[in-house]
N, C-alpha and C positions, 0 to 999 in steps of 0.2 A: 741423622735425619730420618731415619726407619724407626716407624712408632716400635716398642716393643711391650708387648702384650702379655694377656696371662698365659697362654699359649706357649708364646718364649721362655718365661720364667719356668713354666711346668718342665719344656723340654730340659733348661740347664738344670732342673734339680734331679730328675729324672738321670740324668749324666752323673753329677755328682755320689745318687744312689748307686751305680754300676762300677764306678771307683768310690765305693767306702770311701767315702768324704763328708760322712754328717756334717762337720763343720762348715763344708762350704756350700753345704743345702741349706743350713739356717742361715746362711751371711748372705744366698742368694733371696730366700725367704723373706728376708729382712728388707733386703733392699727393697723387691716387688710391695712391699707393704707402706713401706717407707714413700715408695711413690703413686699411693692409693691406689693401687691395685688389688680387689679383695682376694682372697684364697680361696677355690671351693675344696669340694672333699677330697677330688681326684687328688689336687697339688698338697694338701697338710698329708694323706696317706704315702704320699711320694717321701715326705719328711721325714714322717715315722719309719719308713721303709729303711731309708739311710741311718735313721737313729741304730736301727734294729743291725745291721748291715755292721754299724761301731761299734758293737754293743755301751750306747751313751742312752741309758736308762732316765738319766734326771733329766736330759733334754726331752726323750720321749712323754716324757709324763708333762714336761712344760706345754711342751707342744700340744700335746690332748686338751689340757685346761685350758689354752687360747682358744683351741676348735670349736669347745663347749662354750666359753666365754663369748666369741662371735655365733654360738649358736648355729655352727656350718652342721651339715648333717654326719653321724658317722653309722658306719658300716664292720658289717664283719672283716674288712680289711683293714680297716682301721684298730678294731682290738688285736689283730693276729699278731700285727705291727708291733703294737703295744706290750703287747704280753712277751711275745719276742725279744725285745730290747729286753725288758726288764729278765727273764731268764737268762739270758746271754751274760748279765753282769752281775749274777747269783742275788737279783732278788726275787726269790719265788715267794715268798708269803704277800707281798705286792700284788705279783703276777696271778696272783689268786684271787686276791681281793677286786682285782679291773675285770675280771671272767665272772664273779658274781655282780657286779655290775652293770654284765651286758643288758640284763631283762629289763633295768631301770630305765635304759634308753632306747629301747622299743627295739631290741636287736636279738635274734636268736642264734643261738651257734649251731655250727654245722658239723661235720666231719671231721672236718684240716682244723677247725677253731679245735676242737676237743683234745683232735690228736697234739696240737703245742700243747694245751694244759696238760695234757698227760705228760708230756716230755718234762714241765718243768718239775711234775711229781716225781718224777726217776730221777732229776738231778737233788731234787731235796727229797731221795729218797724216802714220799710220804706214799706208804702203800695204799694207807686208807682214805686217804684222800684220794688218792687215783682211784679205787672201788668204787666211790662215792661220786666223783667223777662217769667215769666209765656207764654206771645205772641209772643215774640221771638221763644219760644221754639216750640213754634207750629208751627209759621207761616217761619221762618227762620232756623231753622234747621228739621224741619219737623218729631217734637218729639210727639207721644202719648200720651196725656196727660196722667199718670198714677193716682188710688187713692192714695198712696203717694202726689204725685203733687197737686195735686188739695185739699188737707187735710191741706199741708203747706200756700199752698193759701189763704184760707179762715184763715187760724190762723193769718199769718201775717198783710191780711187785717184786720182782728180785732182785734188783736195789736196794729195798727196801726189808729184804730178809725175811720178808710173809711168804715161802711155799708151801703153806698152807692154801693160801687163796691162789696160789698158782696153780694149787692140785684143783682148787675148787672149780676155776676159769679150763680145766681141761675139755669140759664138757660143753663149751658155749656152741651156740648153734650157728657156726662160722658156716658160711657158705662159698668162701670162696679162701681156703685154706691154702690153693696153690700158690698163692700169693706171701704166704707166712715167711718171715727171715729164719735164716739159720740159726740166731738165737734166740730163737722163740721155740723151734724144738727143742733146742738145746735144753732149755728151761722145763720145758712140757715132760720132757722125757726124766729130767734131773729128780723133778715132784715125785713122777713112778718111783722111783728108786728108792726114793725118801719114804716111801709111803707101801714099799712091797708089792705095786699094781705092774707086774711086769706085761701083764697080757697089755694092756694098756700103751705100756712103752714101747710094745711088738707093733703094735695097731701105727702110734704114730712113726716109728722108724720106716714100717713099709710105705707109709701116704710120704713119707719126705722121697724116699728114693724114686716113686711115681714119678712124684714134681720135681724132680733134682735127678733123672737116671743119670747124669755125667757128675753128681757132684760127689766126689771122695772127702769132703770136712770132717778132719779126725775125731772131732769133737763129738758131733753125732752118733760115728760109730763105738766111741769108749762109751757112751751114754749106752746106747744098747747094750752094750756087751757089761755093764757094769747092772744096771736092771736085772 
């Protein structure tokens, strides 16, 4: 006898997201629909989420083309979503193709959007597309590089066997490098080596142990000592 609302529907799919249960976010989905109930953006984002959550790429993308199709609005939460799933179930040249899409639908990316696409470039190992990536962001939508960003950078570029452009990214005008992962010196310092810039690999081993004075990661220190 309790009406139940969209409200209700959002919270059980919402649940469903938190136990990886894509399946039973679209069957709740379904039914809310089922009993004209429309969706907004909040509750399809909540789908995607779960999609992204099971890595179930083909639902995700289902999902998106209904959202489009009722013409709900989407968001940069909604591609993060998106892109997510579909990286998760290795398709990145996909997961590419819905990130150059964002501008089509009146959305611009942020930070966190850029740093997933970078992720899915280190997992498809494409360096040059994460460059290509990465400069965009900067120079075209006029994004901050974050440490996030610049951590994916460096991974994907050495993923992808370019340290060459790892050497090149040594110099980026990081502001806030305390922040940088242990493999992103690791990498930074690895370039030096490759490249005979030991003064270079001195500079970043002292900024790591600044920001890290309790951390002993061997890795680091063979990097130096192999510089």
């Amino acid at each position: 006898e309790i009406e139940v609302d969209q409200i209700t529907y959002s919270a059980a799919i919402s649940a469903c997201v938190q136990g990886r249960r894509s399946d039973k976010a679209i069957e709740i989905f379904n039914l809310m629909t089922s009993h004209g109930i429309k969706a907004n953006t909040i509750t399809f984002n909540s789908v995607l989420s779960a999609c992204e959550k099971c890595a179930d790429g083909q639902r995700a993308v289902d999902t998106f083309n209904l959202m489009c199709a009722e013409r709900v609005p989407v968001d940069r939460v909604t591609f993060s979503a998106l892109i997510g799933a579909l990286d998760r179930c290795g398709e990145y040249e996909k997961a590419l193709e819905y990130y150059q899409s964002m501008r089509l639908c009146g959305v611009t990316p942020d930070a966190a959007t850029v740093s997933n696409v970078l992720s899915v470039c280190a997992n498809a190992r494409a360096a040059i597309m994460a460059s290509k990536v990465y400069r965009e962001a900067k120079n075209k939508y006029d994004i901050t590089p974050t440490p996030g960003m610049f951590n994916t950078l460096i991974s994907a570029l050495h993923r992808g066997r370019r340290y060459d452009m790892v050497y090149e990214q040594m110099y980026d005008n990081m502001t806030q490098r305390s922040a940088l992962s242990v493999p992103t010196y690791v990498h930074l310092m690895q370039a030096c080596e490759r490249y005979g810039n030991w003064e270079q690999a001195t500079v970043l081993f002292e900024e790591f142990r600044r920001h890290s004075p309790m951390s002993v990661d061997a890795n680091v220190w063979m990097r130096a000592f192999y510089a």
